[in-house]
Backbone bond lengths (Angstrom), bond angles and torsions (degrees), N, CA, C in turn:
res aa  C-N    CA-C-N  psi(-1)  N-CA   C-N-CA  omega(-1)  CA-C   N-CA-C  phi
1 X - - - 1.445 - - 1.527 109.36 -
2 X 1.252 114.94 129.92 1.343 129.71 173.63 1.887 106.34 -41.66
3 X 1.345 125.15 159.66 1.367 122.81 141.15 1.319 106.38 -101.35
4 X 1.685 89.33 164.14 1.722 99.56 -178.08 1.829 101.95 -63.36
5 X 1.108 112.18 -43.58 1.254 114.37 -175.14 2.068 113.48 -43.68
6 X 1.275 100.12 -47.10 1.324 114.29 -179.64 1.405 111.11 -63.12
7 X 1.743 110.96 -48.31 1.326 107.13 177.19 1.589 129.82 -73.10
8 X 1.496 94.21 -9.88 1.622 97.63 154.97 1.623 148.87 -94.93
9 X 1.472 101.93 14.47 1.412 147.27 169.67 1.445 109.38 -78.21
10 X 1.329 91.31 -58.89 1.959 107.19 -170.78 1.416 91.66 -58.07
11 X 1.384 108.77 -60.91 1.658 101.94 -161.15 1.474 105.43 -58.92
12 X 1.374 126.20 -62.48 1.464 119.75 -165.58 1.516 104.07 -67.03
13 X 1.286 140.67 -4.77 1.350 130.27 167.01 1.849 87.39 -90.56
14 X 1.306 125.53 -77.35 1.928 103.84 -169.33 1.491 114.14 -26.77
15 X 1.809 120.57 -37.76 1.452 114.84 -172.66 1.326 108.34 -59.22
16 X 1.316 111.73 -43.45 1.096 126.53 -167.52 1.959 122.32 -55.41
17 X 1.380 97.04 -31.13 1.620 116.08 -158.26 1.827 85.06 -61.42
18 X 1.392 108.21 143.87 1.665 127.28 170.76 1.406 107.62 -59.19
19 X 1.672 126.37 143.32 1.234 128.32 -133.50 1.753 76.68 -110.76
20 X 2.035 91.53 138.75 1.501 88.32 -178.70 1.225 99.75 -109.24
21 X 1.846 124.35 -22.22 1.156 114.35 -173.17 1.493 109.18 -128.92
22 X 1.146 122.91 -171.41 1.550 119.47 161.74 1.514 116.17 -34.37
23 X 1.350 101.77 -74.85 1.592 123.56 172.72 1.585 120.57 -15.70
24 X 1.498 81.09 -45.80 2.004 99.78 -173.14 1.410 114.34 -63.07
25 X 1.947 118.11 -26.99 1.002 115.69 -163.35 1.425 106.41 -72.10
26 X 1.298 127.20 -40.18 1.484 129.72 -157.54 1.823 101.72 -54.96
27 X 1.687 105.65 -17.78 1.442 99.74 -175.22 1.329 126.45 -41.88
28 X 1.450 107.14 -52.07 1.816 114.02 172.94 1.300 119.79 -70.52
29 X 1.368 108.93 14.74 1.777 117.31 168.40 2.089 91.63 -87.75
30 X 1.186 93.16 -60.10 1.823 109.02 -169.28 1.272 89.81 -42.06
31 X 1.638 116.14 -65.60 1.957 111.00 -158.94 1.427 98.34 -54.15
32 X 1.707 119.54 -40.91 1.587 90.25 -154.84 1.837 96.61 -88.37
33 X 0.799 128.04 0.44 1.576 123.90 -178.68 1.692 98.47 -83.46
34 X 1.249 114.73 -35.24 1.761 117.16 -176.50 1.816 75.02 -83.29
35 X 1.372 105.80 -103.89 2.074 88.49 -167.09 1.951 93.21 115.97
36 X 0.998 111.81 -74.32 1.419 109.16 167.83 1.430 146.69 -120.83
37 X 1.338 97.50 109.35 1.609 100.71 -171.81 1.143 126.72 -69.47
38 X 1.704 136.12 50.91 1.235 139.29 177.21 1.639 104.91 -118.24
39 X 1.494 102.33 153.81 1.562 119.92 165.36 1.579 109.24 -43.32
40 X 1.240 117.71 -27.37 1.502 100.84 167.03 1.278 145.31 -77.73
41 X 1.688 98.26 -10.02 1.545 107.31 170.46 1.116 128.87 -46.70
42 X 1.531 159.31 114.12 1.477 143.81 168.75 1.291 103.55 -43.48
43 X 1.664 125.58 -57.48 1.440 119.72 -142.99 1.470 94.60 -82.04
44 X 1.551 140.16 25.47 1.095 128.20 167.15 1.770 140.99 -116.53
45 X 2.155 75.18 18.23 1.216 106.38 -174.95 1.448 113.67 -70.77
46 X 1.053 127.31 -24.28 1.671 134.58 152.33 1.089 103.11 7.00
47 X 1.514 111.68 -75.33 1.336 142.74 -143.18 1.958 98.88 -70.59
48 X 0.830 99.04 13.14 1.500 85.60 -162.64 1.835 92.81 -119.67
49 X 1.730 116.13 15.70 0.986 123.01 153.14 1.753 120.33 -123.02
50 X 1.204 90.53 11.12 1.708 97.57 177.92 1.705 101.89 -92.93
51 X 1.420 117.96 140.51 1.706 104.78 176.63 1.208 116.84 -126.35
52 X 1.867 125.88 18.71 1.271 141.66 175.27 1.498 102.92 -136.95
53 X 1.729 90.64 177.33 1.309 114.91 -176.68 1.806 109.82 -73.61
54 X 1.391 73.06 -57.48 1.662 102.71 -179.84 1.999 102.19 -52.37
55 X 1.136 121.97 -48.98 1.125 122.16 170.78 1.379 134.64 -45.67
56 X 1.308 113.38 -43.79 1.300 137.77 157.30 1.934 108.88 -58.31
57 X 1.028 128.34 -22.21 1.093 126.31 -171.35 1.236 131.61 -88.45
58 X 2.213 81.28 -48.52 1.784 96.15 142.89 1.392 138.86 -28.04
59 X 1.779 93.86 -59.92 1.332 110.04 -171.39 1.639 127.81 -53.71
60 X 1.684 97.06 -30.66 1.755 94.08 179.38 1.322 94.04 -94.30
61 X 1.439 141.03 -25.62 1.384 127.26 -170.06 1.488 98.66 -81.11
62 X 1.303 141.06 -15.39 1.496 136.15 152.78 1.388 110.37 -26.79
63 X 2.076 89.38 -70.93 1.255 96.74 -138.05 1.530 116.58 -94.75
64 X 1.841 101.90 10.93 1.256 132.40 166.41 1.827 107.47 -61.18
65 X 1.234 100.06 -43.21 1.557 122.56 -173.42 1.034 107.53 -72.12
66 X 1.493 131.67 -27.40 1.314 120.92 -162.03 1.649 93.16 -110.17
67 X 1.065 122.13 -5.87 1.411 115.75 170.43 1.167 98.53 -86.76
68 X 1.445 143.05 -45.38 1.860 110.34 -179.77 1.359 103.69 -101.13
69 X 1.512 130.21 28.42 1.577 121.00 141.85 1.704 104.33 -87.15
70 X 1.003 130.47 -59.14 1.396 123.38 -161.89 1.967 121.76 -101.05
71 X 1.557 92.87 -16.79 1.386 88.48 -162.40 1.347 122.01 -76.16
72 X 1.583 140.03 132.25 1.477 124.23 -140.72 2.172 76.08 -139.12
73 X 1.652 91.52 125.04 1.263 102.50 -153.81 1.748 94.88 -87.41
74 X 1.491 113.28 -5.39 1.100 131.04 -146.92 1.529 98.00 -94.66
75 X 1.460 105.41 -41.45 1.604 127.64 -162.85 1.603 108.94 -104.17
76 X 1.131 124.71 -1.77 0.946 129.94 -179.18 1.437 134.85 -170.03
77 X 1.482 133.47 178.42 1.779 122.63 157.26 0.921 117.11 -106.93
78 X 1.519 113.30 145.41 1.867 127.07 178.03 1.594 99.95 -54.73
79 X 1.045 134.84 1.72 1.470 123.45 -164.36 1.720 95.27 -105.73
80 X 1.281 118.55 -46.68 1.508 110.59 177.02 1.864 106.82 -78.65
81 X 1.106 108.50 -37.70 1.491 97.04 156.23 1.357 140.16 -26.06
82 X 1.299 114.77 -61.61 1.315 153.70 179.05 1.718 100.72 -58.00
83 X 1.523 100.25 -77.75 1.768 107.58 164.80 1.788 114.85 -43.35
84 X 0.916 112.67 -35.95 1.604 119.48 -175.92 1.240 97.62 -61.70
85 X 1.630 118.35 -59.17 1.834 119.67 -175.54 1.358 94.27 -57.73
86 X 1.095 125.43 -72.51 1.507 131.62 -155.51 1.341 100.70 -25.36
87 X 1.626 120.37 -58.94 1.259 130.31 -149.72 1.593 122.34 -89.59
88 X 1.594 98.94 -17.25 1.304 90.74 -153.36 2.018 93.18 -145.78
89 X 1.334 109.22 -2.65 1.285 122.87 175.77 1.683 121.16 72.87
């Protein structure tokens, strides 16, 4: 089993990985809305229902997806967006 500590490595190194597609770009929206990658973050408590690597990977390439299926830049900010996935999937 992963630690939380580990699974918060994975993620800020996947955010991190150089953008291959469109999709990829929204990543440096995620890092700077997360901001800190330590066990003390609340909003990174997510993670404490994810139980892979691969899972975690899913999770931003989801929620990469659901920002240019739904996100309306017009009607709102990527930052409560972002909090909306976090929280509520």
């Amino acid at each position: 089993m992963l630690s939380f500590n580990k699974k918060i490595q994975h993620l800020e190194n996947y955010l991190s990985r150089p953008n291959e597609n469109y999709a990829d770009s929204f990543k440096e929206d995620i890092v700077m809305f997360i901001d800190d990658f330590t066990n003390q973050n609340k909003l990174l408590s997510f993670l404490n229902n994810i139980n892979s690597l691969e899972e975690i990977e899913n999770w931003v390439d989801n929620l990469c997806s659901r920002i240019i299926l739904k996100f309306d830049s017009e009607g709102e900010d990527i930052n409560d967006f972002i909090f909306d996935y976090i929280q509520f999937g």
